[in-house]
VMD Tcl script that draws the C-alpha trace (Angstrom):
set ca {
  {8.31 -45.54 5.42}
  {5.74 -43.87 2.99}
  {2.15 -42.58 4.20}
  {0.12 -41.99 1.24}
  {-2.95 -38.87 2.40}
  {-6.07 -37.74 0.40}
  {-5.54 -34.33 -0.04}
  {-8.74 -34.35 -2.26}
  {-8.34 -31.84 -5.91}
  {-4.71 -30.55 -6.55}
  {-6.32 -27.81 -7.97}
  {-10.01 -25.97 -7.61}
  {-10.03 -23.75 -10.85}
  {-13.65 -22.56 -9.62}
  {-12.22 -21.24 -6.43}
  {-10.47 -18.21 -8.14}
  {-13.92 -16.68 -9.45}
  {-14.91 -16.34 -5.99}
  {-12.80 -13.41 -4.94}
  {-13.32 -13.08 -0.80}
  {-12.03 -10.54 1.44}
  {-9.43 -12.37 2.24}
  {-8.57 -12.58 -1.09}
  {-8.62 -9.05 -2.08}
  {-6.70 -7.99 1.22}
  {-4.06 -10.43 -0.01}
  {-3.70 -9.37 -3.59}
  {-3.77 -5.60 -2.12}
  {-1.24 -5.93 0.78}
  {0.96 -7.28 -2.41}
  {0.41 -4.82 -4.27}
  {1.31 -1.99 -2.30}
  {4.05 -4.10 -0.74}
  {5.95 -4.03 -4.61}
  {4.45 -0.63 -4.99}
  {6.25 0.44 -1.97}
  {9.64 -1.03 -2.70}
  {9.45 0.68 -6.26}
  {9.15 4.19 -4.43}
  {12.11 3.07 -2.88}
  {14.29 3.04 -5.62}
  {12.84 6.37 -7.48}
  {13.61 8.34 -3.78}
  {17.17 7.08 -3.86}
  {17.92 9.51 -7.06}
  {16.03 12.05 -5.52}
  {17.70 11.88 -2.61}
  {21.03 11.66 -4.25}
  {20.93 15.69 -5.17}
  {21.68 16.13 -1.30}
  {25.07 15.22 -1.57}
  {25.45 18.43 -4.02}
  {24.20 20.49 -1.27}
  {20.99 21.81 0.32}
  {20.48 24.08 -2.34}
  {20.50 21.37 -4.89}
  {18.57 19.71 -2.80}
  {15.77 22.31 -2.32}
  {15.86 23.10 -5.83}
  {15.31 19.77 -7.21}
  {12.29 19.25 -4.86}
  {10.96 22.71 -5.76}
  {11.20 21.36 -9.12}
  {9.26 18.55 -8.78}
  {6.36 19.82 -6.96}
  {5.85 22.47 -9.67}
  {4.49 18.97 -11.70}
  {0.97 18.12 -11.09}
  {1.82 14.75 -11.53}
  {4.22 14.40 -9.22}
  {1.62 15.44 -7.23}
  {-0.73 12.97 -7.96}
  {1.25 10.55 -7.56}
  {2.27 11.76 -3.59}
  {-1.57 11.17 -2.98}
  {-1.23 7.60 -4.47}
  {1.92 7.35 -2.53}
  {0.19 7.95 0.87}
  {-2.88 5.44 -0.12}
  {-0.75 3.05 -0.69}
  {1.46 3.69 2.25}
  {-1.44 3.97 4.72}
  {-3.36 0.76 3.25}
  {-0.10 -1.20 3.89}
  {0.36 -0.50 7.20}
  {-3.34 -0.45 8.35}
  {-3.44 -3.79 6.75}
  {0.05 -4.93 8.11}
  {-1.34 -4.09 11.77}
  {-4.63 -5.79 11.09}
  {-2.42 -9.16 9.74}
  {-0.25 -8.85 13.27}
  {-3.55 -9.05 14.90}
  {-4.81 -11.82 12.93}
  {-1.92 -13.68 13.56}
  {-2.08 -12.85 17.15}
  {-5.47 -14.59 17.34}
  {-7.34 -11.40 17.67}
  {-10.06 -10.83 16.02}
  {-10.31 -13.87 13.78}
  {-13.67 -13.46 13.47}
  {-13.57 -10.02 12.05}
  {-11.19 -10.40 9.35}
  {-13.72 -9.40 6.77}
  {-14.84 -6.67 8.36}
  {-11.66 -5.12 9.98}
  {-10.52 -5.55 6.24}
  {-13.20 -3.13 4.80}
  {-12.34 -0.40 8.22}
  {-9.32 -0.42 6.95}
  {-10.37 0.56 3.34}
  {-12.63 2.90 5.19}
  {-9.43 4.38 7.30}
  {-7.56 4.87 4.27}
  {-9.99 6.36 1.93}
  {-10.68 8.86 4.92}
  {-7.14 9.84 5.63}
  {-6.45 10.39 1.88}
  {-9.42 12.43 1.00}
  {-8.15 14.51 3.90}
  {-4.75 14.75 3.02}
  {-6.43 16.08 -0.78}
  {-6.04 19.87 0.06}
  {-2.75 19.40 1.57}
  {-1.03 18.19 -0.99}
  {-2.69 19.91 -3.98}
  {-2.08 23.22 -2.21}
  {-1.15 25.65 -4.64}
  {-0.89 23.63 -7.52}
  {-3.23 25.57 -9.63}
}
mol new
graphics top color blue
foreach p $ca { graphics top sphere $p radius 0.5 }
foreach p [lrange $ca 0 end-1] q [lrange $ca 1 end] { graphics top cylinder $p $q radius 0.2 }
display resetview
């Protein structure tokens, strides 16, 4: 037995110019998601040097943090970290059926969050690099 349904335009091409909240949180929680699971893979190396001993170990992460870059890249690293789970809790509560009604807004407070515990986090991690 075959029901045929009007599901209306396959496609809406328009709909993609009009980038929402929702949208953005998406494309972001993606983002950091892959960016997340490529940090995974550089740490493994990193974390490799242990098996040579501690003072391998403490060397090669002595090394590292002598590189501005490296430290640069720790800041992004905790963005991207903190975005990802701020935005993971605020999806659990989403799906939870709390808050529907905030979604855009709990979306930017978690922007907000981030931004906040990063800028903090500055001094920390650029401590003595200059």
């Amino acid at each position: 037995m075959t029901r045929n349904h009007d599901r209306g335009t396959v496609e809406e091409f328009d709909r993609w110019t009009e980038f929402t909240a929702g949208m953005w949180a998406w494309i972001l929680h993606k983002f950091s998601g892959w960016i997340l699971v490529g940090y995974l893979f550089m740490h493994v190396p990193v974390l490799s040097a242990a098996l040579s001993g501690p003072e391998a170990y403490t060397s090669r992460l002595q090394g590292l943090e002598t590189i501005l870059v490296v430290r640069v890249l720790e800041v992004g690293l905790l963005a991207v970290a903190v975005f990802h789970v701020l935005n993971g809790v605020r999806l659990l509560f989403v799906d939870l059926g709390v808050g529907l009604e905030a979604q855009d807004r709990s979306f930017y407070a978690s922007l907000v969050v981030t931004a906040v515990v990063v800028l903090a986090s500055v001094p920390t991690f650029m401590e003595g690099a200059f």
